[in-house]
C-alpha positions as CSV (number, residue, x, y, z in Angstrom):
1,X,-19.7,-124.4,82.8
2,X,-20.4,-125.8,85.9
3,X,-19.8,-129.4,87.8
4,X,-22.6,-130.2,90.5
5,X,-20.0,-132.2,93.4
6,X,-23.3,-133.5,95.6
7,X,-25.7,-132.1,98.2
8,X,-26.0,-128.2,97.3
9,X,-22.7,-127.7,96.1
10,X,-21.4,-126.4,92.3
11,X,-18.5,-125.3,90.8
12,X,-17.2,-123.5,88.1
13,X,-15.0,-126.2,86.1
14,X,-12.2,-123.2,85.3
15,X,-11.9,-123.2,89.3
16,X,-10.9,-126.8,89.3
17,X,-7.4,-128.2,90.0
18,X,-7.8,-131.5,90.9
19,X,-10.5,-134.6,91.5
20,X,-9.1,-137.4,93.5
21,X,-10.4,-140.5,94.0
22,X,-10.2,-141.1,97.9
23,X,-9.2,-144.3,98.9
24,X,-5.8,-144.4,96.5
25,X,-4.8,-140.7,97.3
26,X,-4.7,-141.9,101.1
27,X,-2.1,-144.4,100.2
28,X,0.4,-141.5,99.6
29,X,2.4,-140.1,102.7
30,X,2.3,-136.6,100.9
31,X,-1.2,-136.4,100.1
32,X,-2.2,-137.4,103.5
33,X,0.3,-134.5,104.8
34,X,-1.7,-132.5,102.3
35,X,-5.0,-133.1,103.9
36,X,-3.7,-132.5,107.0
37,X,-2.7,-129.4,106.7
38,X,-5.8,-128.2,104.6
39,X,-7.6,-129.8,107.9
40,X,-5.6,-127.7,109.9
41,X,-6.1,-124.6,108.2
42,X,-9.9,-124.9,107.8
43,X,-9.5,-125.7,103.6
44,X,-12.1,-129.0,104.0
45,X,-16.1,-128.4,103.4
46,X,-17.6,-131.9,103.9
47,X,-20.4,-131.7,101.4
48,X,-22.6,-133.9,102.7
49,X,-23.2,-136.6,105.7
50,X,-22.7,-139.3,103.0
51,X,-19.3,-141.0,103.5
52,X,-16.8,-139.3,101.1
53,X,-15.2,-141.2,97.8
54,X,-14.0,-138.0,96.1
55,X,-11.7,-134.9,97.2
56,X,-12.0,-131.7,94.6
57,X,-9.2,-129.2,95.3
58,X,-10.6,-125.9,93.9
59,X,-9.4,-122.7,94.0
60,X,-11.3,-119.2,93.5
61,X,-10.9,-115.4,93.4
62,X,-12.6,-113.5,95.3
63,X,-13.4,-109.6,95.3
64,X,-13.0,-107.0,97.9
65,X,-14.8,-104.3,97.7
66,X,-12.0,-101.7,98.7
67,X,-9.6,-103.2,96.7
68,X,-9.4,-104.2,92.7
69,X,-7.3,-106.9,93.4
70,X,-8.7,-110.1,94.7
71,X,-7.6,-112.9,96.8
72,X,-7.6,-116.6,96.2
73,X,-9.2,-119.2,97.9
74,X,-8.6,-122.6,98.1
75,X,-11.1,-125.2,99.4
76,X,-10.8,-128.7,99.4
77,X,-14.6,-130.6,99.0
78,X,-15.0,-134.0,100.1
79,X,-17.7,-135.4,97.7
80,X,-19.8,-137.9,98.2
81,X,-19.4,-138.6,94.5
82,X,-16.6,-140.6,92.9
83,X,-13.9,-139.0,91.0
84,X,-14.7,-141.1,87.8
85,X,-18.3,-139.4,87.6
86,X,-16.7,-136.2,88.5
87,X,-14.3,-136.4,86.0
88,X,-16.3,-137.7,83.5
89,X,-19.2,-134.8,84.1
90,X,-15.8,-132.2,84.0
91,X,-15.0,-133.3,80.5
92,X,-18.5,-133.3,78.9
93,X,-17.6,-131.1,75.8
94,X,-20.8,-129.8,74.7
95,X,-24.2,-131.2,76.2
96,X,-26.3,-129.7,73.7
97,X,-26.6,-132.1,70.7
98,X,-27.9,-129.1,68.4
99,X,-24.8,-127.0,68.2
100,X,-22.8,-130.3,67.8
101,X,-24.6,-130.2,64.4
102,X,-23.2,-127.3,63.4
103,X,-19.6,-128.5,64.2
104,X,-20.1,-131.6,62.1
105,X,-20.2,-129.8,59.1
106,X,-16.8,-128.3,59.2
107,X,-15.4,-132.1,59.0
């Protein structure tokens, strides 16, 4: 499954380590350190020119094509979404009301 984090950007939810709400991860000395560093490194994709209320830490693996291993990536997204909505989008369970039938009659 997917989570759509604003403008053109989706991700796949197994990919997803953390959504934080942005103004009370800022209070945190660490988590600003964090930031920095992901700054630093080129981590952050702003997603859109909205102002931010979200951060979405996500890490992927990607494929080389010499290799069979493959390297992770982490980005950091700065959503224009809040982290409530985000989080509440992550955890739908099933979005399609006809196979919840089906799962009401082993109860």
């Amino acid at each position: 499954m997917f989570l759509h984090l604003g403008g053109e950007v989706v991700v796949n939810k197994k990919d997803i380590i953390a959504i934080l709400d942005i103004t009370s991860t800022l209070i945190s000395k660490d988590t600003r350190d964090f930031l920095k560093v992901c700054e630093e490194e080129g981590f952050i994709e702003e997603i859109s020119q909205e102002e931010p209320r979200a951060f979405v830490v996500v890490e992927r693996l990607e494929k080389r094509a010499r290799s069979y291993k493959g390297v992770r990536k982490v980005t950091v997204y700065k959503s224009p979404i809040s982290a409530v909505t985000l989080q509440k989008r992550a955890s739908c369970k099933n979005i399609f009301p006809l196979e919840q039938e089906g799962l009401d009659s082993f109860k």
